[in-house]
C-alpha positions in Angstrom: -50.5 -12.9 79.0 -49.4 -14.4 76.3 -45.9 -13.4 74.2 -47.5 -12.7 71.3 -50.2 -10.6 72.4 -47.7 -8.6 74.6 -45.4 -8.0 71.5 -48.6 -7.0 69.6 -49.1 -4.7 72.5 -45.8 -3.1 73.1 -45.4 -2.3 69.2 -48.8 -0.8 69.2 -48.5 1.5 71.6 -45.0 2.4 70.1 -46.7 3.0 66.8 -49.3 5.8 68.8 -46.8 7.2 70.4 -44.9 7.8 67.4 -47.9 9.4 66.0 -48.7 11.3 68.9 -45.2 12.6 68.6 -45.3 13.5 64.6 -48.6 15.4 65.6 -47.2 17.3 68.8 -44.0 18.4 66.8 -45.7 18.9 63.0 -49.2 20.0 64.2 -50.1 21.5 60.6 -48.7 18.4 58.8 -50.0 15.5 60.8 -53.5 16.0 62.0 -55.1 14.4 64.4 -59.0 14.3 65.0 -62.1 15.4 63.5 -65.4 16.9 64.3 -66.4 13.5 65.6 -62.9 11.8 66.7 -61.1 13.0 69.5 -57.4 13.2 69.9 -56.7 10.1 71.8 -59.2 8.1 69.8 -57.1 8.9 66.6 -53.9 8.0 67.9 -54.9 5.0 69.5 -56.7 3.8 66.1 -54.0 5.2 64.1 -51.7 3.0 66.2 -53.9 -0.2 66.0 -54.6 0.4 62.1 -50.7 0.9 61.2 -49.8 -2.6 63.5 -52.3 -4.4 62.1 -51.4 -3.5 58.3 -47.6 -4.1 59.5 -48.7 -7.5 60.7 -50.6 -8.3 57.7 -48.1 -7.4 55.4 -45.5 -9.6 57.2 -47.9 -12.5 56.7 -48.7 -12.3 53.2 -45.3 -11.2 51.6 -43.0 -13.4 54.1 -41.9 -15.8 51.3 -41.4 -13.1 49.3 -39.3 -11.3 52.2 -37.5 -14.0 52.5 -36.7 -15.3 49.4 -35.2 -11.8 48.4 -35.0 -9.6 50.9 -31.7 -9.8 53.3 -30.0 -8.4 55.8 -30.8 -5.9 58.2 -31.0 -3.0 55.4 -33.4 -4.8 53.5 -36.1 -5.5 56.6 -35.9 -1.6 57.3 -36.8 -0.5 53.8 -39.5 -3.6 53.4 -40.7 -2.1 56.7 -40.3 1.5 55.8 -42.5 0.9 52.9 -45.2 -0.9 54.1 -45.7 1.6 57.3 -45.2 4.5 54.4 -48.3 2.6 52.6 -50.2 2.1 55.9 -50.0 6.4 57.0 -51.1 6.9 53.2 -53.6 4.5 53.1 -55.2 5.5 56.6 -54.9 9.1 56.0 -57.0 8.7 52.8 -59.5 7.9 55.4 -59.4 10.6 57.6 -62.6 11.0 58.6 -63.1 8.0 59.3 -59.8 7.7 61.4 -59.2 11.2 62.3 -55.5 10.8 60.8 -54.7 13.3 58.3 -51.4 14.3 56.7 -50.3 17.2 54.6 -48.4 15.4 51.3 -47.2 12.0 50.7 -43.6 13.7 51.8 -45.2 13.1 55.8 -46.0 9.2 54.6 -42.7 8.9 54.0 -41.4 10.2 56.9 -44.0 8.8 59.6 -43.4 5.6 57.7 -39.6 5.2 58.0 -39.9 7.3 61.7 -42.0 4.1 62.1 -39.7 1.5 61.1 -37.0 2.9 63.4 -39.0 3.2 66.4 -40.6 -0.9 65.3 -36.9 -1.6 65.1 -36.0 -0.3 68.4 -38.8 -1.7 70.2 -37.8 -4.9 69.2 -35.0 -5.0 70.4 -36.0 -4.0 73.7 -38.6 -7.1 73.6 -35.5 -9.1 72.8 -33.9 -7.5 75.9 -36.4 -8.3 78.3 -37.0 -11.6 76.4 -40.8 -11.0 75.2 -39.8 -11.9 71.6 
């Protein structure tokens, strides 16, 4: 398998499991499901949905990224608020993706919960040399 498709992989099942994890510990302020979407379908879209926007927003704002954003500090709070955007955005679909959150106060903190776990899991792909 490709690199790129493993990375793609690796940081979208990190991105479930961090959602998994928000709902399991906050089950009243993250929701999972509907009447229609189970519980595993909504964390593994919820994953997909927040990689792909993460991806997306990497691509389209890179020159901008780079042209003013440095250092390590910088990344994490590009990071943290395009994964805070991504939960709101997807949450104001809920029934269609079965991932609901309480108040934009949960965006915030899924979003930056996601940058660190993104963070970490890349540098375990640069460990074991996937990235």
């Amino acid at each position: 398998m490709d690199k790129k498709y493993s990375r793609f992989l690796v940081v979208w099942a990190a991105n479930s499991l961090v959602v998994f994890l928000a709902n399991w510990l906050y089950p009243t302020n993250v929701v999972l499901g509907t009447y229609r979407i189970n519980l595993l379908f909504a964390v593994v879209l919820g994953g997909l949905l927040i990689t792909v926007l993460s991806r997306l927003a990497r691509i389209f704002l890179k020159k901008y990224v780079q042209q003013y954003l440095k250092g390590k500090l910088g990344m994490f709070v590009f990071y943290g608020l395009i994964n805070t955007a991504s939960i709101w955005l997807i949450a104001r679909a809920a029934p269609a993706t079965g991932l609901g959150i309480s108040s934009f106060f949960w965006a915030l903190v899924l979003g930056f919960s996601l940058s660190v776990s993104q963070w970490l899991t890349r540098q375990g792909l640069k460990t074991f040399k996937l990235q």
